[in-house]
N, C-alpha and C positions, 0 to 999 in steps of 0.2 A: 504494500500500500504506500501511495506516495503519501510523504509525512513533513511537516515541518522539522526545523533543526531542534535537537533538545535544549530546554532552556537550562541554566546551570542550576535553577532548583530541584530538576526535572533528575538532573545526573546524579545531585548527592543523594535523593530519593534512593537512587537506584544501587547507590554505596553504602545505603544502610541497612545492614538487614531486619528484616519483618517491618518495614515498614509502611504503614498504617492507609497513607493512600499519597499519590503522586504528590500533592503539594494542596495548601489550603483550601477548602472551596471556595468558586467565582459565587460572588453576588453581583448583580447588574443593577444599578440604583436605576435602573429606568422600570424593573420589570417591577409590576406587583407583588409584598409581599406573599399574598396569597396564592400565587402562581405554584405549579409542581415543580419542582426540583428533578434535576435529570440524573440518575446515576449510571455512568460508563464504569462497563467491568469488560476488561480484555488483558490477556497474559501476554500481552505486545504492548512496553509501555508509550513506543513510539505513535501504535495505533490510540490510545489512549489519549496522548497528549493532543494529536492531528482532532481526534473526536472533539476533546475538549475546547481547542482552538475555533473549530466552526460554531459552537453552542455559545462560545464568546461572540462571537460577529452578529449570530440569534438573538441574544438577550436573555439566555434562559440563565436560571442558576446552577449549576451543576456541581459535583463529585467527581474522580476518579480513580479506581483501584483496580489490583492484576490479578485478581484471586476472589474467589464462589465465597470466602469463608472471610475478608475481606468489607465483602456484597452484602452478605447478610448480618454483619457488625453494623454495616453504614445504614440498611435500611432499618433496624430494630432501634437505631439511635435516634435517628432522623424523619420524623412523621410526615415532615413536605416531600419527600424523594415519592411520585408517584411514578415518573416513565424510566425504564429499566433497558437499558442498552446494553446486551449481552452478546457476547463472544461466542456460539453455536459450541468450537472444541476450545479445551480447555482443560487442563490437568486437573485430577483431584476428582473435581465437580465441573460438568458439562454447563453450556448454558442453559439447555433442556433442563436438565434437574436442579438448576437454581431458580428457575422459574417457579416450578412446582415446588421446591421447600421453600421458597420466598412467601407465595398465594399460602402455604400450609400454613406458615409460622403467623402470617398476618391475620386470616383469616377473613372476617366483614368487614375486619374496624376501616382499611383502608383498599380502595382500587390500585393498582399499578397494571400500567398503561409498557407492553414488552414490543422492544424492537428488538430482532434478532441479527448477524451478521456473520454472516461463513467466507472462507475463502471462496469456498464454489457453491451454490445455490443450485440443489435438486428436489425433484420431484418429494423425495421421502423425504426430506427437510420443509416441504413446504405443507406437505400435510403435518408433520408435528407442530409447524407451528400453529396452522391451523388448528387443530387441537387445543394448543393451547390460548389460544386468540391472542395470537402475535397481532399488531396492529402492520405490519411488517416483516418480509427479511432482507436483507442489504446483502449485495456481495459484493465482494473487496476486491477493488477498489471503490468506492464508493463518490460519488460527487458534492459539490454542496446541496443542491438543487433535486437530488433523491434523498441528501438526509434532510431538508426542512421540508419536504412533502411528507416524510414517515412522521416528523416529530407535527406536524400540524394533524396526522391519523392519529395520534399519539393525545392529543389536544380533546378532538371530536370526542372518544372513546372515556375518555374519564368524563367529559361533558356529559355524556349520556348513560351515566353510573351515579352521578353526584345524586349525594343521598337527596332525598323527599318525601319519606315514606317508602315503603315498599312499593315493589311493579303492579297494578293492579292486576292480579291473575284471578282465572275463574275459580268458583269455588271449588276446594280442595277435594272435598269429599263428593262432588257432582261430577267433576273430573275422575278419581279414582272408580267410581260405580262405572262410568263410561267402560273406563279400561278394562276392569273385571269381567264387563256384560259383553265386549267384543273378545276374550280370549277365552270365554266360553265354547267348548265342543269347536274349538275351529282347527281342524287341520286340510292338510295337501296331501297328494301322493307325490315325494318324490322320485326321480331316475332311480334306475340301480345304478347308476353308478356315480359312486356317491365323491370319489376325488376330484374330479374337476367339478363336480357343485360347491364342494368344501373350497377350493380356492376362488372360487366365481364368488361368494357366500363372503370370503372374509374381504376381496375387492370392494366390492359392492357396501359395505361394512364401512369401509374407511374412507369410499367418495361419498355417501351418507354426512359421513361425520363434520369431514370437510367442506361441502358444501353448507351445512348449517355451520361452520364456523364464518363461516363467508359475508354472512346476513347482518352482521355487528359492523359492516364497513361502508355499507350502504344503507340502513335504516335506524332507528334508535334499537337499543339492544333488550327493553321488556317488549317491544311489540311483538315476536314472535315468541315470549316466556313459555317454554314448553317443558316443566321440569321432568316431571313423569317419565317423557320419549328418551329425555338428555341422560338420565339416570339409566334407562335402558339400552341406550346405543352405548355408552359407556361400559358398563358391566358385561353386554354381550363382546366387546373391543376385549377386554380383561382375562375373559373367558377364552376367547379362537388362540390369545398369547399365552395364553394358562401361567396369568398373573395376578396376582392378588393384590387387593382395592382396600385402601384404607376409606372409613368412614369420612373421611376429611375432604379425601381425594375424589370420589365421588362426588361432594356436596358444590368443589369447586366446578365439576364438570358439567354440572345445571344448570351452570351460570344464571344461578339466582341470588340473591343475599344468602347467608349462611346459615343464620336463623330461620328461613324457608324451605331450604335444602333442607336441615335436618326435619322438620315437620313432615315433608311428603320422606324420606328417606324412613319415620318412624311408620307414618302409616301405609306406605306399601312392604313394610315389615310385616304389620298388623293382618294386613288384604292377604299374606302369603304370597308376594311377587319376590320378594328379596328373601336372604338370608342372613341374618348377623351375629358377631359370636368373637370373643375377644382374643385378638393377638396370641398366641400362648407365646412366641418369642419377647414381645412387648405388653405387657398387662395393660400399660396405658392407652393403647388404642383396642379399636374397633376395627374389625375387617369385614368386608361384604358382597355378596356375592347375588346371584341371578338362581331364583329356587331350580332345580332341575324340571319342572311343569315350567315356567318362563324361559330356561334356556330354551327348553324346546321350542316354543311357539316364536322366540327370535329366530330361530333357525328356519321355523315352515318360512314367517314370514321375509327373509332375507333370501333363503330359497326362489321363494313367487317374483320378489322383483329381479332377481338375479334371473329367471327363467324370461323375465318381460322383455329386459333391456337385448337380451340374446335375438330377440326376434325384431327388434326394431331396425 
């Protein structure tokens, strides 16, 4: 990545060890107090500083550190850092999995708004971040003019999270009786042959997921509130990886408030859609899963549009 030259504060950062973050945070006396706070985390301090150098010319107030463990000292310190500029690879701790222990550790109390940045930008990078509703991913080299377009998605995206009350969604329990009353006695006959349905099945699975990650970038982000679905695209994703789902990690996957998450997460416990049951590695969490009568019926029904799209 082309880079400015390092400044000499930039260097003795780099001659001391553990140390804390490249050089003091930028405040911009033009920008509103109230404004989010940017935090750049990349294991290239040159890439760091280049970041930081344009967020200066922006106006924004920022941070910069080389390290996940760094990232999430600055954010549990610092309650304005909402947009999160991550590094995709990165020793230690990925950018992928700082996101997701960022979102775990913070929980509702705060939105953070993730721009991601890889050397090379693919396919399967862009569904994770879809997943995770990256607002963005950058690939390096990057310009000014692609990173104040992400940081203005970056903008929108908390804009459309700032607390007010919760999303208005329908009622809980009106919604749950729906879903109950359609996976009643519903099944398909599938092919016999059931391996390439299995990879058609989890395709199908993850352009799903991605495409509803997609809807956060062009609409406000409760008008499609679908937590119910989000909880089961989710778990059945969990499921085809034969991965195990913390309580937590679902609830962020709703993308609903937290306190909402867990309401529909207790009552499709209650209805027998889910299954939950505590860590034994960890006593302190929850882990949760898709009841084996739900895996199934994800499967008819991912089966039927995997059979739809084949014919079109």
């Amino acid at each position: 990545m082309a880079s400015k030259p390092l400044p000499a504060s930039l260097q003795d950062a780099q001659m001391t060890p553990n140390a804390p973050m490249l050089h003091a945070p930028a405040h911009n006396a033009h920008m509103p107090a109230h404004m989010p706070a940017v935090l750049v985390v990349d294991d290239d301090a040159e890439a760091v500083s280049h970041c930081r150098g344009m967020l200066d010319e922006l106006g924004y107030r920022h941070h910069g550190v080389t390290s996940a463990r760094q990232a999430l000292e600055h954010l549990g310190r610092d309650p304005s850092i909402q947009i999160l500029l991550a590094d995709v690879h990165m020793p230690a701790m990925d950018g992928i999995a700082l996101v997701e222990e960022a979102r775990a550790r913070i929980g509702a109390s705060r939105s953070i708004a993730t721009i991601l940045i890889a050397e090379t930008v693919t396919a399967e990078l862009a569904i994770k971040g879809m997943h995770l509703e990256a607002v963005d991913l950058l690939g390096k080299p990057f310009g000014f003019d692609a990173y104040s377009a992400a940081l203005r998605r970056a903008m929108r995206y908390l804009a459309a999270r700032r607390p007010a009350g919760e999303p208005a969604l329908p009622d809980m329990g009106q919604q749950l009786a729906r879903l109950l009353t359609a996976l009643q006695d519903k099944t398909i006959d599938l092919p016999a042959e059931t391996g390439p349905i299995d990879m058609g099945m989890n395709a199908t699975l993850r352009t799903i997921i991605a495409a509803r990650g997609l809807r956060p970038r062009f609409f406000p982000g409760d008008l499609f509130a679908d937590p119910a679905w989000d909880i089961l695209l989710d778990l059945s994703r969990a499921a085809l990886d034969k991965q195990q789902v913390s309580v937590s990690s679902v609830c962020i996957a709703a993308s609903v408030p937290m306190s909402t998450a867990l309401r529909w997460v207790r009552q499709m416990t209650d209805a027998g859609l889910l299954v939950r049951w505590t860590d034994p590695k960890d006593r302190r969490r929850d882990l949760i899963a898709l009841t084996d009568k739900t895996a199934d019926l994800m499967k008819e029904y991912l089966a039927a549009v995997y059979t739809i799209l084949k014919k079109i």
